[in-house]
GUMAR-10628 format. One line per field, with one value per residue (C-alpha): residue in one letter; x, y, z. Coordinates in steps of 0.1 Angstrom, whole numbers. Layout:
% GUMAR-10628
aa	(a/...);
X	(X/...);
Y	(Y/...);
Z	(Z/...);
% end
This chain:
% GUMAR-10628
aa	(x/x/x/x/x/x/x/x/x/x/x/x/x/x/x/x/x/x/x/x/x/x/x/x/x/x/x/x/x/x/x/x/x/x/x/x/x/x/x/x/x/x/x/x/x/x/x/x/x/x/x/x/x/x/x/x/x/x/x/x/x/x/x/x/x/x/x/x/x/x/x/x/x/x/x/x/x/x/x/x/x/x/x/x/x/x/x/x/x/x/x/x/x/x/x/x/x/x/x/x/x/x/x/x/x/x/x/x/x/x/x/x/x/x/x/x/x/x/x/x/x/x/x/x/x/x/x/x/x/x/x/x/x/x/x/x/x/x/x/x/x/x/x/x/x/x/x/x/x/x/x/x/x/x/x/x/x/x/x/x/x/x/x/x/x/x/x/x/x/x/x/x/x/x/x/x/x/x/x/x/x/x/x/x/x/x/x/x/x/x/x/x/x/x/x/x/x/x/x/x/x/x/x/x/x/x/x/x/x/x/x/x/x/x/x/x/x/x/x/x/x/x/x/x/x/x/x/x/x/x/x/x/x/x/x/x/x/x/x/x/x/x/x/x/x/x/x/x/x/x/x/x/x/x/x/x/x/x/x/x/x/x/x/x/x/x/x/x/x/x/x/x/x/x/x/x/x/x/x/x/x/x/x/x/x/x/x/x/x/x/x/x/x/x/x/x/x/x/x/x/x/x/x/x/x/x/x/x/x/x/x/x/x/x/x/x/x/x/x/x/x/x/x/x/x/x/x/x/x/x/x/x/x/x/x/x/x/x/x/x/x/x/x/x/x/x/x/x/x/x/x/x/x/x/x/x/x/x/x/x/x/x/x/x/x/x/x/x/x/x/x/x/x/x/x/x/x/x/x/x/x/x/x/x/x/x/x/x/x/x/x/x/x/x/x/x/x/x/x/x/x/x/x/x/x/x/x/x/x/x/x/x/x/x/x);
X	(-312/-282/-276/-245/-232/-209/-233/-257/-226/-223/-255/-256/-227/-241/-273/-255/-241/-206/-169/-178/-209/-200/-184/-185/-199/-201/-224/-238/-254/-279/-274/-252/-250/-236/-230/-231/-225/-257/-287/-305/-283/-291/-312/-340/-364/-334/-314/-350/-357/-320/-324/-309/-320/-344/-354/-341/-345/-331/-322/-299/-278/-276/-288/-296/-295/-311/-293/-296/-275/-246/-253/-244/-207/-206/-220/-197/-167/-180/-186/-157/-137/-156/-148/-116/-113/-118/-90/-66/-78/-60/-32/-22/-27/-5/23/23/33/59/42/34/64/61/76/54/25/40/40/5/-8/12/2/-36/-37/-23/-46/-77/-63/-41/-60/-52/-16/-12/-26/-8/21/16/8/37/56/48/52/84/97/73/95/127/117/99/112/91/60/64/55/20/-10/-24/12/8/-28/-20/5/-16/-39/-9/10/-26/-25/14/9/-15/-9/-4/-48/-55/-35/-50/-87/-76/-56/-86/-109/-84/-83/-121/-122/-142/-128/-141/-115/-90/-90/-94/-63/-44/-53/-43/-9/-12/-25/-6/6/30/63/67/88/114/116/126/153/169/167/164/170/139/120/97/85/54/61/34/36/70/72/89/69/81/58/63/40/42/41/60/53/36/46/44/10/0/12/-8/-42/-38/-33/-63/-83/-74/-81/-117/-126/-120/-139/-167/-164/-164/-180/-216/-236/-256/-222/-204/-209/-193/-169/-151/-145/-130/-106/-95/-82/-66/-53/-35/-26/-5/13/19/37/53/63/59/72/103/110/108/127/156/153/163/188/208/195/214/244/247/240/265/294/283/284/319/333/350/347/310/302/287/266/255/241/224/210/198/181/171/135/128/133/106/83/91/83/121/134/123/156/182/182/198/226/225/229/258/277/273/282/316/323/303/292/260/270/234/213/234/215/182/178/193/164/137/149/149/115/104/112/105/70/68/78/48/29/41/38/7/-31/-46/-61/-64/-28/-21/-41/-25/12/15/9/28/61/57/54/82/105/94/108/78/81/50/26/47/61/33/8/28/65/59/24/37/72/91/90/106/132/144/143/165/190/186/187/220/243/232/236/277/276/271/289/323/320/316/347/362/353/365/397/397/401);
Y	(-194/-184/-146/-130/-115/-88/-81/-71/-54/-35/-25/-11/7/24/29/45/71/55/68/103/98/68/74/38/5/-18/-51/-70/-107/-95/-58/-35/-8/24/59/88/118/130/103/125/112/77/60/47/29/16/2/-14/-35/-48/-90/-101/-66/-74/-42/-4/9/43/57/69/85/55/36/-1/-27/-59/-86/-119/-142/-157/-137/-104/-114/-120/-85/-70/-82/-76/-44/-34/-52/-29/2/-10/-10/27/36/10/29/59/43/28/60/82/50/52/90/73/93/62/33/4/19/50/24/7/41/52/16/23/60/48/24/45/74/64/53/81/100/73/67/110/113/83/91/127/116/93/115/142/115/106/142/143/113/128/157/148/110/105/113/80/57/74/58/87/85/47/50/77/54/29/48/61/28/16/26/21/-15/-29/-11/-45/-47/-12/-18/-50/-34/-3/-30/-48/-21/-9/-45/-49/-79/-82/-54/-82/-112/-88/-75/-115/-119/-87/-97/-130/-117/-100/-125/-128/-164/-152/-140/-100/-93/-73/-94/-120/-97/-95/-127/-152/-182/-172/-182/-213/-228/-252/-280/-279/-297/-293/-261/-246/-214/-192/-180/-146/-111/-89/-57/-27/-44/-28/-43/-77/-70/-50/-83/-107/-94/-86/-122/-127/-105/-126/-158/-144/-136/-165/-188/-164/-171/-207/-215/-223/-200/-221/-230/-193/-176/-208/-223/-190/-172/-203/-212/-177/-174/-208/-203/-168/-172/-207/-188/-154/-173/-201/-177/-142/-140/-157/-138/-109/-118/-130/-96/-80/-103/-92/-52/-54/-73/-45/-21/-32/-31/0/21/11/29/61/96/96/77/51/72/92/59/47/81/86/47/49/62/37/8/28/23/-13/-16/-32/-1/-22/-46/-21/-24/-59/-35/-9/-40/-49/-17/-11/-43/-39/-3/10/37/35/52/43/69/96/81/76/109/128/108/116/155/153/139/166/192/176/173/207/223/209/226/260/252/237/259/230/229/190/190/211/197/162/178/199/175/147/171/174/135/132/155/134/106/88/97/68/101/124/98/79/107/130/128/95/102/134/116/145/159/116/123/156/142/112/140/157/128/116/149/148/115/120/152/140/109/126/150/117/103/139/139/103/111/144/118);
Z	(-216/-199/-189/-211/-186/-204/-225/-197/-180/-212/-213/-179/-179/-213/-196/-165/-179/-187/-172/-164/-144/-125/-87/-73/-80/-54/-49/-22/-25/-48/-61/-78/-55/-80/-69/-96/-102/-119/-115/-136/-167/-161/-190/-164/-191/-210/-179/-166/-196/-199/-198/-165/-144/-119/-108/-103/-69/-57/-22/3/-27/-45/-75/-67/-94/-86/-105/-83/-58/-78/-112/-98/-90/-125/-139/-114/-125/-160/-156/-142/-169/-195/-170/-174/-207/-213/-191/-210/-240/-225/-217/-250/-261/-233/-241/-274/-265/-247/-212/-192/-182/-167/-134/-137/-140/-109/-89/-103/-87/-51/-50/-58/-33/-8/-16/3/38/39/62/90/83/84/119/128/114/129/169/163/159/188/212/203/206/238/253/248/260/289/294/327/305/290/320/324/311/289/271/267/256/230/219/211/192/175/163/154/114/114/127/113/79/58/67/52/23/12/17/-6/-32/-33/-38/-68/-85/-84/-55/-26/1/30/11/6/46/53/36/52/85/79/71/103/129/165/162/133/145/138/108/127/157/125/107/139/155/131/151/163/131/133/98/84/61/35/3/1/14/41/48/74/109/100/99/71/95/75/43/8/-26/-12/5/-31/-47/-31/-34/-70/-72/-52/-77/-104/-85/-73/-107/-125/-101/-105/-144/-138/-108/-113/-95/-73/-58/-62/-29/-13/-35/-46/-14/1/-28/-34/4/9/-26/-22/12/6/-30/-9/20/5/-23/-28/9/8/-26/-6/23/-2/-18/19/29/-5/-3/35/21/-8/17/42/13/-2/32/35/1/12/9/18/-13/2/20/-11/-26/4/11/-24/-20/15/7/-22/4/24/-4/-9/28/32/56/91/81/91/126/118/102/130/157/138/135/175/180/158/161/193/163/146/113/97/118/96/63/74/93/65/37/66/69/28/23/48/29/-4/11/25/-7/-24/4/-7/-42/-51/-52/-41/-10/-6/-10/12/39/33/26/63/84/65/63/100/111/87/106/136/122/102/65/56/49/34/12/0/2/-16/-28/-45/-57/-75/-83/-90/-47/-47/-69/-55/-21/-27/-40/-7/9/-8/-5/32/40/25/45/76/74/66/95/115/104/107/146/143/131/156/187);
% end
């Protein structure tokens, strides 16, 4: 007789201890590998004698369920379904409250993502930082190899930031972290042409033909909700061929459809959706930073951070090119300095604020890389993740931006 496998998921997770004394569940070709909080609260006898539990074996701080090669993707995906249930309980709960949105919901997702790698993308965002002020400070510095190698350590996180995303996303959705760093690597590899070197040279764009498709040879280096996007997709994919997969054939069949599968829908559409969405955010930007009286700066000031969350801010060195090529003047660096200055002290005013320790640790150094110019950490690890530091700092950011772009034209009209 076939396993049911939710009912065995259910069982386990009852026998575990539920929500409040689970840390982690992860898997491996035949286990459940599950990290609580108290093992002492785990029903032993009850979780041994569930139908479709092998065995029980604990060690190295963890509780090892032995399910079997095929069947365990199954419970796994069962039980975090039933995990998952719980929290939607909450939900419908907190919206019917009217506390939780649709965007707020949207944030929550990008802020949990983000939460886990944000160690790396501090202390890169941090050295990044320092050795830009370094170079201007000391410009022969920047031919030495220690500065070069530094560098390279530095851009690592920033770079390749589309890879720790997708590992984190997956880990959120409940995929396989090793499919869903397949998949951000593959949106990374060297014989795609790097996004910005695309925005501002598109000429330079090759495409594929497939199926009717024209998909573009381009990275998605800078890029989040797309990234976000694609491996929820791949979540969903992954567990439906586990559902419907037999499981002699599983560990074959499902990792191979669920990458050829996502990778074709994210380039040949999610990605161009995407890059359609930043050819029209730079037209709309373009008009609006024309109206006068610093209006136009005000509204692109108050927006500019937002397009760093969407992972969209690398396309305005097409619209910097532009205005130095018109005007000589590069009226742009006015907005962006004045939302990188704002989210800096948005940032830093959490760090004074909060009691919490972790915060602080995360908010220092993330309100200093953003007043070296890389707002990634103080934006993602805090301002957005707390919304409220977001908001205010896109007000800074606006009455800045308007600021400093009417003493330009002042000067301007000076000469």
């Amino acid at each position: 007789m076939a396993l049911n496998c939710r009912e065995c998921a259910g069982s386990i997770y009852s026998a575990l201890g539920e929500n409040e004394n689970l840390i982690n569940i992860q898997h491996c070709a035949t286990r459940l590998r599950v990290r609580l909080r108290e093992i002492g609260k785990v029903n032993r006898e009850k979780l041994e004698q569930i139908p479709g539990v092998q065995g029980v074996i604990e060690g190295n701080g963890q509780l090892q369920i032995v399910i079997g090669a095929g069947t365990v993707n199954k419970v796994y995906h069962e039980l975090h379904r039933f995990i998952r249930l719980s929290e939607l309980s909450e939900s419908r709960e907190e919206q019917k409250k009217g506390i939780v949105s649709a965007v707020t919901r949207m944030i929550r997702v990008v802020g949990n993502v983000f939460i886990p790698i944000l160690p790396a993308i501090v202390a890169s965002g941090l050295l990044m930082g320092i050795l830009g002020a370094m170079s201007r400070l000391v410009p022969d510095y920047t031919t030495s190899d220690f500065y070069n190698w530094m560098n390279l350590v530095a851009n690592t996180a920033v770079t390749y930031l589309p890879v720790l995303v997708a590992v984190s996303a997956a880990r959120l959705f409940g995929g396989n972290l090793y499919l869903g760093g397949t998949l951000g690597l593959l949106l990374m590899h060297r014989e795609l042409l790097v996004s910005w070197s695309a925005a501002s040279s598109p000429n330079m764009v090759n495409y594929w033909n497939i199926l009717g498709f024209h998909i573009r040879r381009v990275n998605y280096q800078g890029h989040v909700i797309p990234v976000i996007i694609a491996v929820w997709l791949m979540c969903k994919i992954e567990k439906w061929m586990h559902r419907h997969v037999p499981e002699i054939l599983d560990l074959f069949v499902t990792p191979l459809v669920t990458i050829i599968v996502t990778a074709f829908l994210t380039m040949a559409m999610i990605g161009p959706f995407f890059v359609q969405m930043e050819n029209l955010i730079v037209d709309i930007t373009r008009f609006t930073l024309r109206l006068p009286l610093g209006i136009g700066a005000f509204l692109c000031g108050a927006a500019y951070p937002l397009t760093v969350v969407f992972g969209t801010h690398h396309m305005f060195g097409v619209l910097e090119t532009g205005m130095l090529a018109e005007t000589g003047k590069n009226m742009w660096i006015q907005v962006s300095s004045s939302a990188n200055f704002a989210m800096c002290m948005a940032c830093l005013a959490v760090f004074f604020k909060t009691r919490s320790r972790k915060v602080k640790a995360v908010a220092l150094p993330a309100s200093i890389s953003a007043a070296l110019g890389i707002t990634e950490p103080a934006i993602f690890g805090i301002n957005l993740r707390f919304i409220r530091p977001l908001i205010c700092g896109m007000i800074g950011a606006a009455f800045g931006a308007a600021r400093e772009v009417c003493l330009e034209y002042m000067d301007l009209l000076m000469e």
